[in-house]
LODREN-7485 format. One record per residue (C-alpha): residue in one letter; residue number from 1; x, y, z. Coordinates in Angstrom, 3 decimals. Layout:
<sites>
[site 'a'; NUM; [X; Y; Z]]
...
</sites>
This chain:
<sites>
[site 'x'; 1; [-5.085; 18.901; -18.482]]
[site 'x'; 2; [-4.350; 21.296; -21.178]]
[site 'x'; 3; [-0.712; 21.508; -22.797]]
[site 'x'; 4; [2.725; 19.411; -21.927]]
[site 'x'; 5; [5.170; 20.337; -19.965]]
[site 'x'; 6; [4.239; 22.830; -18.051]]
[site 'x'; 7; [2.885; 23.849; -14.261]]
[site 'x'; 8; [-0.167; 24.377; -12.821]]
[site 'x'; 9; [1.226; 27.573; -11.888]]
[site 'x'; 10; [2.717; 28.192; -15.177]]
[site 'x'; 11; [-0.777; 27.434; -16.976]]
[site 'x'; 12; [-2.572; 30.172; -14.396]]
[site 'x'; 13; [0.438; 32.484; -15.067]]
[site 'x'; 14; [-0.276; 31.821; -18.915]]
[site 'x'; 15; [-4.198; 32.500; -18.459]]
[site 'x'; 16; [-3.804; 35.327; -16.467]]
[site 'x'; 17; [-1.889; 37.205; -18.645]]
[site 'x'; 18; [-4.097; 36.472; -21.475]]
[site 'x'; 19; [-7.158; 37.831; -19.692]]
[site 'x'; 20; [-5.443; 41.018; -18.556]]
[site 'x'; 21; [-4.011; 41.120; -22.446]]
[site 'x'; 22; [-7.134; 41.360; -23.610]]
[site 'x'; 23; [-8.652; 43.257; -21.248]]
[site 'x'; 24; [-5.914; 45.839; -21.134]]
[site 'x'; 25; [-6.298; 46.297; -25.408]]
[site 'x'; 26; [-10.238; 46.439; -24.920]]
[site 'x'; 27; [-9.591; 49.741; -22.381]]
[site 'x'; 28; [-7.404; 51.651; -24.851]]
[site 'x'; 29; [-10.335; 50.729; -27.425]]
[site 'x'; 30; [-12.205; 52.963; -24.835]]
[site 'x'; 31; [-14.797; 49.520; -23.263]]
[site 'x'; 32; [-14.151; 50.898; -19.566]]
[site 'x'; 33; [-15.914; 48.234; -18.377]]
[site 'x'; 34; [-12.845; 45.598; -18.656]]
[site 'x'; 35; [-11.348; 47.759; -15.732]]
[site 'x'; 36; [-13.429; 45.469; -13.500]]
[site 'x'; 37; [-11.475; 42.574; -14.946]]
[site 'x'; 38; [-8.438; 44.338; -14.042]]
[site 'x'; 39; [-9.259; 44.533; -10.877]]
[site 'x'; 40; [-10.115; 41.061; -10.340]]
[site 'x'; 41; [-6.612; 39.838; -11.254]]
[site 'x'; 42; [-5.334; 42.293; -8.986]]
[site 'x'; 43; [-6.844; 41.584; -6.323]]
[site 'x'; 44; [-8.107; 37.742; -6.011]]
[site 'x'; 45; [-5.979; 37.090; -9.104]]
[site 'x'; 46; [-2.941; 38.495; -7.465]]
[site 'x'; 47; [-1.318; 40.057; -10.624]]
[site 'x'; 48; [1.088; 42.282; -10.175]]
[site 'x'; 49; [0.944; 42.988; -14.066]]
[site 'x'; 50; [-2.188; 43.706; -13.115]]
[site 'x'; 51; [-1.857; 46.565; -10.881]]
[site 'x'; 52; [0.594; 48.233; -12.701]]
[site 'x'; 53; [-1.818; 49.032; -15.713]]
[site 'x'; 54; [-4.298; 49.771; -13.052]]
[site 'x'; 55; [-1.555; 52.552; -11.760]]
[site 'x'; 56; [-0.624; 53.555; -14.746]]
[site 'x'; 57; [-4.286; 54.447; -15.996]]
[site 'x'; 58; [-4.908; 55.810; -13.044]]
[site 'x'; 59; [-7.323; 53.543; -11.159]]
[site 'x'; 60; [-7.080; 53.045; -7.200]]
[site 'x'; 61; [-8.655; 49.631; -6.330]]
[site 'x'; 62; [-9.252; 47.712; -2.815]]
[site 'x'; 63; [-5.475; 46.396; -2.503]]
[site 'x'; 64; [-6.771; 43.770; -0.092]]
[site 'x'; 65; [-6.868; 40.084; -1.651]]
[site 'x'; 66; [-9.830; 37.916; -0.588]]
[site 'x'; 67; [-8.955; 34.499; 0.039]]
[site 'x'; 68; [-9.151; 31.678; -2.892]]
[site 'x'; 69; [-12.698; 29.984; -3.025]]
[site 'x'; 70; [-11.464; 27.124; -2.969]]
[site 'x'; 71; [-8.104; 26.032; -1.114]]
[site 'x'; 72; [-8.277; 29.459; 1.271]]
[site 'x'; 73; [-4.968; 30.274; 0.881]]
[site 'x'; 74; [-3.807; 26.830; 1.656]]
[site 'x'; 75; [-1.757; 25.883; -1.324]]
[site 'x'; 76; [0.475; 28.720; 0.640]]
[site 'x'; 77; [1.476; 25.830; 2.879]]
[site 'x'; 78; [3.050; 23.003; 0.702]]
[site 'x'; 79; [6.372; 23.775; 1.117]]
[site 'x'; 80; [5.529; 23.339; 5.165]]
[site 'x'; 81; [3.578; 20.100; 4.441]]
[site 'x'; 82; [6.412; 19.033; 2.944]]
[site 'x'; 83; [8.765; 19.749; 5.250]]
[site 'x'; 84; [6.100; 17.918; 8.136]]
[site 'x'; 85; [6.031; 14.687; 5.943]]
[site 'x'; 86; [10.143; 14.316; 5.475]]
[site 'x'; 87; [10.728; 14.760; 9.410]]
[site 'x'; 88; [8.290; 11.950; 9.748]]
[site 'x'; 89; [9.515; 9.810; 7.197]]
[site 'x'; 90; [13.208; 10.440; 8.839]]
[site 'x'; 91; [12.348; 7.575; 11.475]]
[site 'x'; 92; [12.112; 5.089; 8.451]]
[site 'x'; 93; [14.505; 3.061; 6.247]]
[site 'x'; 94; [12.007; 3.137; 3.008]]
[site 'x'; 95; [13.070; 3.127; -0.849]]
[site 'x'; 96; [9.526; 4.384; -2.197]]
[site 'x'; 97; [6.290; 6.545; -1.162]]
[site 'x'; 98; [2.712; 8.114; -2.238]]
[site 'x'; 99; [1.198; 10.417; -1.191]]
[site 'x'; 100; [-2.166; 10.540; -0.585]]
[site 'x'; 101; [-4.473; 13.430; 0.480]]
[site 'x'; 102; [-7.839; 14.105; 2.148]]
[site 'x'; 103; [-9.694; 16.829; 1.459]]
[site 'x'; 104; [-12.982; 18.158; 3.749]]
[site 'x'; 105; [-16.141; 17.384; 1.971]]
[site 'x'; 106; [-17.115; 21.193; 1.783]]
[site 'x'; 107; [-13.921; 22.044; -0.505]]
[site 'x'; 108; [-14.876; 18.674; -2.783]]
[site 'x'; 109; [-18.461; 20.014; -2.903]]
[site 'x'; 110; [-17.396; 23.657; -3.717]]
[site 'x'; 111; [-15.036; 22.488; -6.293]]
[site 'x'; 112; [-18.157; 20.386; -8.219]]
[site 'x'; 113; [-20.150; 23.658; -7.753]]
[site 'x'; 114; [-17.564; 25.792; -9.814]]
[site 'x'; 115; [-16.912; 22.829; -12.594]]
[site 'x'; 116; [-20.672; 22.428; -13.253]]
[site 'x'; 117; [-21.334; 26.457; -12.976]]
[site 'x'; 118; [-18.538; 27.015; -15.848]]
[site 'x'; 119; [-18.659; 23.868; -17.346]]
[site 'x'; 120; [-14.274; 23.170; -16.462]]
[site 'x'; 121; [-14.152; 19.980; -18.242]]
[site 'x'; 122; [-10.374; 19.768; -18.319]]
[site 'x'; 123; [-9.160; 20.936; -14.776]]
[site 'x'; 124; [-7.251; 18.859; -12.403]]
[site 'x'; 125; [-8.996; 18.294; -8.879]]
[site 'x'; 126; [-7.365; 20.090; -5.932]]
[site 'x'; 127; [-6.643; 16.676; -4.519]]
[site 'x'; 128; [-4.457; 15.145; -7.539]]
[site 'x'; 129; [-2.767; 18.689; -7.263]]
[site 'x'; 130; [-1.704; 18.691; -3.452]]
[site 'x'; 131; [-0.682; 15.092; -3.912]]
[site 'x'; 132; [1.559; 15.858; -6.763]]
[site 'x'; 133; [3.109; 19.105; -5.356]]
[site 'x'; 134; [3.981; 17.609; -2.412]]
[site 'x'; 135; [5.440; 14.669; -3.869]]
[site 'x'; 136; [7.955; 16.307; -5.779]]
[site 'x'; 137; [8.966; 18.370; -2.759]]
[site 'x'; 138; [9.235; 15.183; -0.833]]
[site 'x'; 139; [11.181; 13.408; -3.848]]
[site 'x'; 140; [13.464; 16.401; -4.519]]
[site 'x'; 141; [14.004; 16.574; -0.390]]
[site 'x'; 142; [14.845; 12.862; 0.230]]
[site 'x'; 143; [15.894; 11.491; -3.162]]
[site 'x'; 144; [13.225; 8.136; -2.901]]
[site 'x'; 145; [11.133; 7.375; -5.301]]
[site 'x'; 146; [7.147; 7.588; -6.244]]
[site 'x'; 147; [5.609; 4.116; -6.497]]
[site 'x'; 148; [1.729; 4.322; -7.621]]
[site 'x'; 149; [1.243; 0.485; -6.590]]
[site 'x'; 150; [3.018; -0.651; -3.835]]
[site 'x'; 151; [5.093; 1.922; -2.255]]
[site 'x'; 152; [7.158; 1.468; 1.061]]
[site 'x'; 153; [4.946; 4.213; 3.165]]
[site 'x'; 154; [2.128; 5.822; 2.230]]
[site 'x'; 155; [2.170; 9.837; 3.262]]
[site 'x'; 156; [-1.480; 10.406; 4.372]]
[site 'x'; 157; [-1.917; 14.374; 4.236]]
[site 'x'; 158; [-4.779; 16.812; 5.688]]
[site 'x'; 159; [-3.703; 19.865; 4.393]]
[site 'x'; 160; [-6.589; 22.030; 5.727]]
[site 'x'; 161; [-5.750; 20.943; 9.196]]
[site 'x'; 162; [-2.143; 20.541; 8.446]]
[site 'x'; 163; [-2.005; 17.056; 9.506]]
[site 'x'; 164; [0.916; 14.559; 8.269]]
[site 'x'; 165; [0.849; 10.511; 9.214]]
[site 'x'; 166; [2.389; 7.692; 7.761]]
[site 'x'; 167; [0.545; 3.961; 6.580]]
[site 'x'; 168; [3.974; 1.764; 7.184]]
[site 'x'; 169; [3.663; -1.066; 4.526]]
[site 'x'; 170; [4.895; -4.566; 5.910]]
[site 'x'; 171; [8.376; -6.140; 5.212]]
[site 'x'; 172; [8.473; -9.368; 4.426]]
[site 'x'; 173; [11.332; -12.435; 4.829]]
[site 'x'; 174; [11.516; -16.162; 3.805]]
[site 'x'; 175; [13.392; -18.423; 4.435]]
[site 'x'; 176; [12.818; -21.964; 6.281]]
[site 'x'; 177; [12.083; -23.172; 9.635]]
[site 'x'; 178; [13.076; -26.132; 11.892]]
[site 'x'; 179; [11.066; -27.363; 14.619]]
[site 'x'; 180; [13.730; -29.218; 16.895]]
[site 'x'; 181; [11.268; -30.303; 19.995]]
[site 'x'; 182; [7.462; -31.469; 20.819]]
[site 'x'; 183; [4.921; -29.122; 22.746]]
[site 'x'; 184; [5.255; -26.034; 20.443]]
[site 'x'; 185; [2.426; -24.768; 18.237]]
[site 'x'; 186; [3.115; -23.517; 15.437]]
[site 'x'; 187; [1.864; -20.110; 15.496]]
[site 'x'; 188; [0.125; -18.039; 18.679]]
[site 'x'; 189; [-2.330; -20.276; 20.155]]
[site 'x'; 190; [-5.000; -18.568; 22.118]]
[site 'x'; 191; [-7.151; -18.890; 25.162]]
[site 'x'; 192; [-10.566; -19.951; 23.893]]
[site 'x'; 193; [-12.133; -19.152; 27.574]]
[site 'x'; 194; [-11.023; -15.410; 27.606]]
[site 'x'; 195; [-10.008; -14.844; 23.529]]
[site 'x'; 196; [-6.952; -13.549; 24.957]]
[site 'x'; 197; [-7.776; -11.315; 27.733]]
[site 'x'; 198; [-6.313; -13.548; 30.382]]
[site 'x'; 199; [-7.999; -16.134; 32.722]]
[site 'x'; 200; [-8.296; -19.150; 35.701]]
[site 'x'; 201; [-8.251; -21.392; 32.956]]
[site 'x'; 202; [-4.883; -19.721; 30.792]]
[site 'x'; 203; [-3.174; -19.096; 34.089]]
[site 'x'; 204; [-4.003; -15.237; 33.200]]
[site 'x'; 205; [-1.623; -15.275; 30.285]]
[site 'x'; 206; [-4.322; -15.636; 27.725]]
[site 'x'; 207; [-2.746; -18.250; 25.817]]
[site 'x'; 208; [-2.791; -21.837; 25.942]]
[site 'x'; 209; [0.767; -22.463; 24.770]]
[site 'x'; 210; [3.280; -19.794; 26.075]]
[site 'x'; 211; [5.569; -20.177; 23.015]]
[site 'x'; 212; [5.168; -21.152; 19.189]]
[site 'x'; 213; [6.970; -21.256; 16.452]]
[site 'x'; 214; [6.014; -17.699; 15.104]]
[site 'x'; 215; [6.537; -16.026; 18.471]]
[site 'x'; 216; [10.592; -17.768; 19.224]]
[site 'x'; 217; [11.149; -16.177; 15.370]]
[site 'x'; 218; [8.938; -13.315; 15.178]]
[site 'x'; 219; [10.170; -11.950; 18.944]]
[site 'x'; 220; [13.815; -11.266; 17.507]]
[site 'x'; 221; [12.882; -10.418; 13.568]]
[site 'x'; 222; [10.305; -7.514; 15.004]]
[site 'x'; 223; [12.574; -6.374; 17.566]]
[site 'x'; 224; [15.514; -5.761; 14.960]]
[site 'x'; 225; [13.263; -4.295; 12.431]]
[site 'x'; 226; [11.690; -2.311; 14.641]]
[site 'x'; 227; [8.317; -3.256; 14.000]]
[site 'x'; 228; [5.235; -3.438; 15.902]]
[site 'x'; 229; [3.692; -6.901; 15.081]]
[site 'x'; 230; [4.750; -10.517; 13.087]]
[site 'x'; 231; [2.778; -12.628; 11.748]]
[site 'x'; 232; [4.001; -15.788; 10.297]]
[site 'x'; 233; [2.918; -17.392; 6.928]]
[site 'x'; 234; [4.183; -20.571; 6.216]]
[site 'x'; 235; [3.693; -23.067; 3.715]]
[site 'x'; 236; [1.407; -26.057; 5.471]]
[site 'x'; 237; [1.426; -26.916; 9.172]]
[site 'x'; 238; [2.800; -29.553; 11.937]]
[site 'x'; 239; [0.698; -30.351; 14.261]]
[site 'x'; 240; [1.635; -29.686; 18.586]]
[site 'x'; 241; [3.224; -32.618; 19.153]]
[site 'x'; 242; [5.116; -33.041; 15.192]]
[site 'x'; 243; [8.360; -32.167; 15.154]]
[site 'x'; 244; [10.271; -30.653; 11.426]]
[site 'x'; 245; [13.446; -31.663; 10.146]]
[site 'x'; 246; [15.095; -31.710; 6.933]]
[site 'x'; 247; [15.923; -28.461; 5.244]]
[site 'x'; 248; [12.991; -27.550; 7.207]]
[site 'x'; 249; [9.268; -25.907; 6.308]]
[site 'x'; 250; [9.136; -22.589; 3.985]]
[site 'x'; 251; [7.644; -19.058; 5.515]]
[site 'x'; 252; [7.567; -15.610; 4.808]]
[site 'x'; 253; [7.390; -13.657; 8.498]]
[site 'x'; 254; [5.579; -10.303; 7.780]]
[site 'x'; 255; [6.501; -7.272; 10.088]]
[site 'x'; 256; [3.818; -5.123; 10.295]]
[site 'x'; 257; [5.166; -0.965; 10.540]]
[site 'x'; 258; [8.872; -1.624; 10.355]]
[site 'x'; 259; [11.364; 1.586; 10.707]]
[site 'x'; 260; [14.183; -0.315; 8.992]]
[site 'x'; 261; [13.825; -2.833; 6.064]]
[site 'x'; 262; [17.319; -3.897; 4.906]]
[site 'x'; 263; [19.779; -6.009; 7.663]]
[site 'x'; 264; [22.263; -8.525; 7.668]]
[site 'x'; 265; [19.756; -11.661; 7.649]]
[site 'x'; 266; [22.839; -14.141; 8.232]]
[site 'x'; 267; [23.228; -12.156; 11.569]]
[site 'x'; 268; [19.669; -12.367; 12.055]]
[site 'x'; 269; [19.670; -15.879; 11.547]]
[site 'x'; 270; [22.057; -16.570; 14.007]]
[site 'x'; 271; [20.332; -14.152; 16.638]]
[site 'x'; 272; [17.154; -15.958; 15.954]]
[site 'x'; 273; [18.534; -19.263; 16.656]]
[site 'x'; 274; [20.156; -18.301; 19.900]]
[site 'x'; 275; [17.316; -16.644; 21.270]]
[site 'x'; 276; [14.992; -19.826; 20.428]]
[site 'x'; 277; [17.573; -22.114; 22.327]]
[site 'x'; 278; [17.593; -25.156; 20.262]]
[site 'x'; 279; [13.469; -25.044; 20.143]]
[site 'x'; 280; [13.613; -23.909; 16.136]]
[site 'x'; 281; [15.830; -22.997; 13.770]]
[site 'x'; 282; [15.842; -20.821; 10.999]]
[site 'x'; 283; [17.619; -21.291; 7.513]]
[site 'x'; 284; [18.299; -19.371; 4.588]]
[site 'x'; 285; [16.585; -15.975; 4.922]]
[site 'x'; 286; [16.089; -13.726; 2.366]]
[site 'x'; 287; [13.840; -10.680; 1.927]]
[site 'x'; 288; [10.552; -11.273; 0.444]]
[site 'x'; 289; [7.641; -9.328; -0.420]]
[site 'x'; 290; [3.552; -9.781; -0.279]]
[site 'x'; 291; [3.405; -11.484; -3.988]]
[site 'x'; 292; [5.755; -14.211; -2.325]]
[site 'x'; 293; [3.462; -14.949; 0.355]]
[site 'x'; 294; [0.988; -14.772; -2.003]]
[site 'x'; 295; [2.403; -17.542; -4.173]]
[site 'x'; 296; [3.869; -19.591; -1.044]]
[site 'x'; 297; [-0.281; -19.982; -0.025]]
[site 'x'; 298; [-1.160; -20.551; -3.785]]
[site 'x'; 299; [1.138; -23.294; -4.373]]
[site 'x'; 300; [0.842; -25.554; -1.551]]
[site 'x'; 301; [2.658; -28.708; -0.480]]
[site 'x'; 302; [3.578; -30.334; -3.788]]
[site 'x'; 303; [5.011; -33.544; -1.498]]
[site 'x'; 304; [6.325; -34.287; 2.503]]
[site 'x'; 305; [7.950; -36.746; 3.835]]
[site 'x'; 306; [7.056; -38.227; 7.147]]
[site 'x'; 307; [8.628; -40.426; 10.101]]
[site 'x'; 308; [6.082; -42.187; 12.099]]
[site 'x'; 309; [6.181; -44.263; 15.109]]
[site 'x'; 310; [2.951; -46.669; 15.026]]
[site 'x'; 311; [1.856; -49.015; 17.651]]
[site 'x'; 312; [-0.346; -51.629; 16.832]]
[site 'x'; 313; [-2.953; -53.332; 18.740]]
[site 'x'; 314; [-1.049; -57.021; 18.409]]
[site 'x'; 315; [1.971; -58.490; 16.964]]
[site 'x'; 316; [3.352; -57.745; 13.895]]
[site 'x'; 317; [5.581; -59.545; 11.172]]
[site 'x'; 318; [7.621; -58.770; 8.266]]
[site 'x'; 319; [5.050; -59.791; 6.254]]
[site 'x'; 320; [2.604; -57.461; 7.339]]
[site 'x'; 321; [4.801; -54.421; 7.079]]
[site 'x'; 322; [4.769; -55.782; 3.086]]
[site 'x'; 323; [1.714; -56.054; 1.954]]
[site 'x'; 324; [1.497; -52.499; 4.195]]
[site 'x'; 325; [3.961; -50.829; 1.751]]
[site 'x'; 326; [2.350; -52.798; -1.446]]
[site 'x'; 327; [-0.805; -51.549; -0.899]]
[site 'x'; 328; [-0.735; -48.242; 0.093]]
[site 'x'; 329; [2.442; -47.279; -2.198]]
[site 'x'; 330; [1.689; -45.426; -5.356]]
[site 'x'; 331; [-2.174; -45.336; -3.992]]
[site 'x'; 332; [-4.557; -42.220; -3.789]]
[site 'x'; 333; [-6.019; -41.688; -0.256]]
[site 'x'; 334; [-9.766; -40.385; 0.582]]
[site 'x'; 335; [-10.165; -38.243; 3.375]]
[site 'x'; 336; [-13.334; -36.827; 5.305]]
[site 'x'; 337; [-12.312; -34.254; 7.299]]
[site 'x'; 338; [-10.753; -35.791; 10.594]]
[site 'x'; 339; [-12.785; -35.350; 13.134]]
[site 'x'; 340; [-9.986; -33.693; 15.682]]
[site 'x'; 341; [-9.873; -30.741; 13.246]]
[site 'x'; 342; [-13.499; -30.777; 11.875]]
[site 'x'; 343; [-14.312; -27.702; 14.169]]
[site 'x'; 344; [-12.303; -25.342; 12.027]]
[site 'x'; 345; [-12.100; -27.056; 8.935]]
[site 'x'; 346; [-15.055; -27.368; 6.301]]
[site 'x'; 347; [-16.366; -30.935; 6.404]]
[site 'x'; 348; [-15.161; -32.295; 3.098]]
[site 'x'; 349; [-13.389; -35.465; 1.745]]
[site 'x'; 350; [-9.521; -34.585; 0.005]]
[site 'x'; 351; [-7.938; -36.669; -2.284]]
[site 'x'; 352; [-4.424; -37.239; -1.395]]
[site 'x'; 353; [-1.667; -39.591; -2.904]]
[site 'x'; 354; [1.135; -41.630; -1.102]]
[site 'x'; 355; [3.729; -41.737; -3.660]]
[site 'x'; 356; [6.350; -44.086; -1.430]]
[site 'x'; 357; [6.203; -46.021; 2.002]]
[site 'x'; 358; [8.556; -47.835; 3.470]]
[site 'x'; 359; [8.918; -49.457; 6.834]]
[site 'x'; 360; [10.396; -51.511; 9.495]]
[site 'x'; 361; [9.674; -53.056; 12.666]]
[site 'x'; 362; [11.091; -51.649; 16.026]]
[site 'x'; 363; [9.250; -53.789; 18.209]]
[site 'x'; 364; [6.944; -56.667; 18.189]]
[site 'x'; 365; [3.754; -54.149; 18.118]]
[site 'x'; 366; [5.759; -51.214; 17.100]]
[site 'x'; 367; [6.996; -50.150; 13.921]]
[site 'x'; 368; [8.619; -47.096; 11.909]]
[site 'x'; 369; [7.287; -45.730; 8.720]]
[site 'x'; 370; [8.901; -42.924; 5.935]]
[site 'x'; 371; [6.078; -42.391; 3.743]]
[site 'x'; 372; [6.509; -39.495; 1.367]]
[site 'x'; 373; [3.186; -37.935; 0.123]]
[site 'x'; 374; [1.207; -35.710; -0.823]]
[site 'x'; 375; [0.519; -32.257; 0.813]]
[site 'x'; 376; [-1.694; -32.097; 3.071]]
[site 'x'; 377; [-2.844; -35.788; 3.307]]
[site 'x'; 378; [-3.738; -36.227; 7.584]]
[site 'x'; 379; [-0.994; -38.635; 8.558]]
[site 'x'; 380; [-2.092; -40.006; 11.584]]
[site 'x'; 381; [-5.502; -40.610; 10.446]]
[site 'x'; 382; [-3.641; -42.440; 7.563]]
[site 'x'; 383; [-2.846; -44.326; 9.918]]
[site 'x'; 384; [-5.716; -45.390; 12.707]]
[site 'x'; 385; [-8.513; -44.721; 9.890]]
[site 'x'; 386; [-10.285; -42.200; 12.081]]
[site 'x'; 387; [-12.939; -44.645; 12.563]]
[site 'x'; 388; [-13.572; -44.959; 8.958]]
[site 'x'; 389; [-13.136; -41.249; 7.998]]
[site 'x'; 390; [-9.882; -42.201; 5.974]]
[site 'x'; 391; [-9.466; -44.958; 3.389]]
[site 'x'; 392; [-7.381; -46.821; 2.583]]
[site 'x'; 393; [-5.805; -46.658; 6.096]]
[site 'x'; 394; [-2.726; -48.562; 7.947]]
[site 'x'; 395; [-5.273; -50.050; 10.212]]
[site 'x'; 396; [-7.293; -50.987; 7.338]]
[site 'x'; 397; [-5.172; -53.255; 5.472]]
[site 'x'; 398; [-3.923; -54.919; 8.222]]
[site 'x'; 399; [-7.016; -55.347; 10.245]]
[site 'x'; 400; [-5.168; -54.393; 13.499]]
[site 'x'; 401; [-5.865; -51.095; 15.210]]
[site 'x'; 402; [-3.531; -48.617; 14.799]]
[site 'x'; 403; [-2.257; -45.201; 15.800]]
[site 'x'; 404; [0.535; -42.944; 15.907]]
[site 'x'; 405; [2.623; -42.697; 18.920]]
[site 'x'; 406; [5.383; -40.386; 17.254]]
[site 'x'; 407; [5.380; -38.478; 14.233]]
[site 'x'; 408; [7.937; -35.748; 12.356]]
[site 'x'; 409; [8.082; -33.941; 8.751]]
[site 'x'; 410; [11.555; -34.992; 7.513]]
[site 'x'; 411; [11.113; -32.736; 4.278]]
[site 'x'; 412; [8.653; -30.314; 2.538]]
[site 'x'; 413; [8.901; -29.898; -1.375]]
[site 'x'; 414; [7.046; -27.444; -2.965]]
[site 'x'; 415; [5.688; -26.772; -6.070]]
[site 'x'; 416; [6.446; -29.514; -7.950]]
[site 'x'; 417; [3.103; -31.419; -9.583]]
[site 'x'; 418; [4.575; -33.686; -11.771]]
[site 'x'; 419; [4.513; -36.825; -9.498]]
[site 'x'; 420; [0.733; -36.804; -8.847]]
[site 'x'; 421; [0.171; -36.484; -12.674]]
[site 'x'; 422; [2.332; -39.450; -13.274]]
[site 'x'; 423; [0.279; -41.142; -10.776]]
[site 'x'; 424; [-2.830; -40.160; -12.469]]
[site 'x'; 425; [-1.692; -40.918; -16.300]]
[site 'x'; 426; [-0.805; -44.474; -14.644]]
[site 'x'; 427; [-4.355; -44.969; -13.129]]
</sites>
C-alpha cells in the first residue's frame, strides 16, 4: 500500500534488490554474515541477482527453492485461473464482472501470523491480490468491464483448488401486461395439500391453477434468455376471476441466471403474445434493472379504474344509482382487512379514497359501475360491505345487499399523489 503506480511484483522486485544492495556492500565491508541473506533471496527469494554475487564470491548454496509460506507456489497459476474463468464466462452475454476469491482458512490464519510477527501494517491481503490479478487478465482477455456494485456475473475463484464458478446476476424487463380472460391467477398458484410436490387433491400437478399470468409470460421470456427461473413483479394485483384492460398493469419479469441479456423485445413481445393465445398480452417492453423493481414496489398504485357488474338484492332506480355516486364520490373509504384475504394479510384497517364513480343500470337489480380510486382499496368489498368490514359501502348507502357479479381493472396509474392530497386539503 506503499507508492503509486506500480506492481506488487514491481514493489518485491524493488525490495529485493534493496536487501541484496545492502547486503552485497556489507560483504565487501568484510560482515560475512549477510551471505545468509544472500542466500535467502536466492533461494526462497528467487533472485537471480542474487546468485550471481553468490557465484561470483564464490559461494555454492542449496539451488533448490522451498515453496512460498504463504500462497505455495500458487500465484504461479493466475494466468491458468484466468484462462478457466473466460471459457466459463464464454456461455454468457454480460457487459460487467468481479471477481471474488476464497481463500482456505489456514492461508488467512498464516497470513495474520506473519503481519502480527513483523508488525506489516501496510501489505495487501493475498485475497485483494488474486482478485485483482485476475481481473485484469480477465478484463485485458474479454474487453468487459469491472463493476464493484452490481456487476453482470460475479467470478467466484478457489485458487488453491483451482476451482472457477460463476453467480449469474438476474436480468430484468418491464413493460405492461393485459389480462384478456377470467380463471387465471396472476402469478404461480400452489397446491396447499402437497406445497408443490404433487397430489389427489392437485391432480398430481402440484398446482391449483395450471396457468397464470407470470407462467404464459415468463415460459417464453426465460426460454429466449436462456435462463433458469422468472419471477414476476408487478405493480398491485387482480384477483382470479378480474380481468385487466387498458394500457394494462406495470411489471418487471426477473430472469434468474440468464446466458444472454440484450434481444429484440418487440420480437419478444410478439412471441409472448402468440404463445399466451389471447389469455394476456404484453406491451411495451423495455429492459429494466433491480432499482426499477425496487421503485415499481415502493411506489404503489397512485389510482385504478374499475368496471363492476353489481347485483342487488331488489329493484333499483335512477335515483338510487345517484345518491350512490353522491355519496361515495370524492369520499375516503375504511377498510378492515377483508376477511377472504385475512389469512395472508395482516389484520389492519386501510384508508382508501374513491376519487370518481359513475354508474348505470343494466337491469332492474343489476347495474354497472366505473369507479376510479385509489390503489389498493378492495373493490368488491366496496361493494357488499364485507359484513361491516368496509365503510362506507355500496350496500351501505343504499340499504340493499350487494355484491359483485363481474369485475375488471380498466387502467392502473402510477405514481402520481397529487389527487389524494387535493382530496385531503379539501377535507
Amino acid at each position: 500500500m506503499l507508492g503509486y503506480g506500480l506492481s506488487n511484483r514491481e514493489r518485491g522486485h524493488t525490495i529485493k534488490s534493496l536487501l541484496i544492495f545492502a547486503a552485497h556492500r556489507l560483504i565487501k565491508e568484510g560482515k560475512n554474515d549477510e551471505i545468509h541473506t544472500l542466500e535467502i533471496l536466492a533461494s526462497n527469494g528467487l533472485s537471480q541477482m542474487a546468485r550471481d554475487i553468490l557465484d561470483r564470491i564464490g559461494v555454492s548454496f542449496e539451488k533448490e527453492t522451498s515453496e512460498c509460506y504463504l500462497c505455495g507456489g500458487t500465484f504461479n497459476g493466475l494466468d491458468k485461473l484466468a484462462e478457466q474463468s473466460v471459457e466459463k464466462l464464454s456461455e454468457y452475454d454480460y457487459a460487467s464482472f468481479l471477481v471474488g476469491i476464497q481463500t482456505p482458512p489456514e492461508i488467512e490464519n498464516r497470513e495474520d501470523e506473519l503481519r502480527a510477527k513483523y508488525h506489516l501494517s501496510w501489505g495487501e491481503s493475498i485475497r485483494n491480490e488474486f482478485s485483482r490479478e485476475i481481473g485484469k487478465r480477465i478484463q485485458e482477455t474479454t474487453g468487459k468491464t469491472v463493476d464493484l456494485k452490481r456487476p453482470d456475473i460475479l467470478v467466484t475463484i478457489v485458487p488453491f483448488a483451482e476451482d472457477t464458478s460463476l453467480t449469474v446476476n438476474s436480468t430484468y424487463v418491464s413493460g405492461r401486461y393485459r389480462k384478456l380472460v377470467r380463471g387465471i391467477p396472476q402469478s404461480r398458484w400452489y397446491c396447499s395439500a402437497c406445497q408443490g410436490r404433487g397430489c389427489e387433491n392437485c391432480g398430481g400437478t402440484g398446482k391449483l391453477y395450471q396457468e397464470s399470468v407470470e407462467e404464459l409470460m415468463g415460459k417464453t421470456l426465460v426460454e429466449a434468455y436462456g435462463g433458469t427461473n422468472f419471477v414476476l413483479h408487478a405493480a398491485g394485483r387482480e384477483d382470479v376471476d378480474v380481468r385487466t384492460f387498458g394500457d394494462g398493469r406495470p411489471f418487471v419479469m426477473e430472469i434468474e441466471h440468464p446466458k444472454k441479456r440484450h434481444l429484440n423485445l418487440e420480437e419478444l413481445a410478439r412471441a409472448t403474445n402468440k404463445a399466451a393465445s389471447g389469455k394476456i398480452e404484453v406491451l411495451n417492453l423495455r429492459e429494466s434493472s433491480r432499482e426499477e423493481t425496487r421503485k415499481l414496489k415502493e411506489s404503489g398504485q397512485s389510482s385504478k379504474t374499475y368496471q363492476a357488474l353489481v347485483e342487488f338484492g331488489e329493484e333499483i332506480n335512477d335515483d338510487q344509482l345517484e345518491k350512490l355516486e353522491a355519496e361515495l364520490g370524492g369520499r375516503e373509504i375504511e377498510q378492515l382487512t377483508p376477511t377472504r384475504v385475512s389469512h395472508r394479510r395482516a389484520n389492519l384497517i386501510r384508508k382508501k379514497y374513491i376519487y370518481e364513480l359513475k354508474s348505470r343500470r343494466v337491469q332492474t337489480n343489476h347495474a354497472e359501475l366505473v369507479l376510479r380510486c385509489q390503489g389498493g382499496l378492495y373493490v368488491k368489498e366496496l361493494i357488499s360491505g364485507d359484513g361491516g368490514r368496509t365503510k362506507p359501502s355500496v350496500s351501505d348507502v343504499l340499504g340493499i345487499p350487494a355484491k359483485c357479479v363481474q369485475l375488471d381493472v380498466m387502467n392502473v396509474a402510477m405514481g402520481d399523489t397529487s389527487e389524494v392530497e387535493r382530496i385531503q386539503k379539501k377535507k
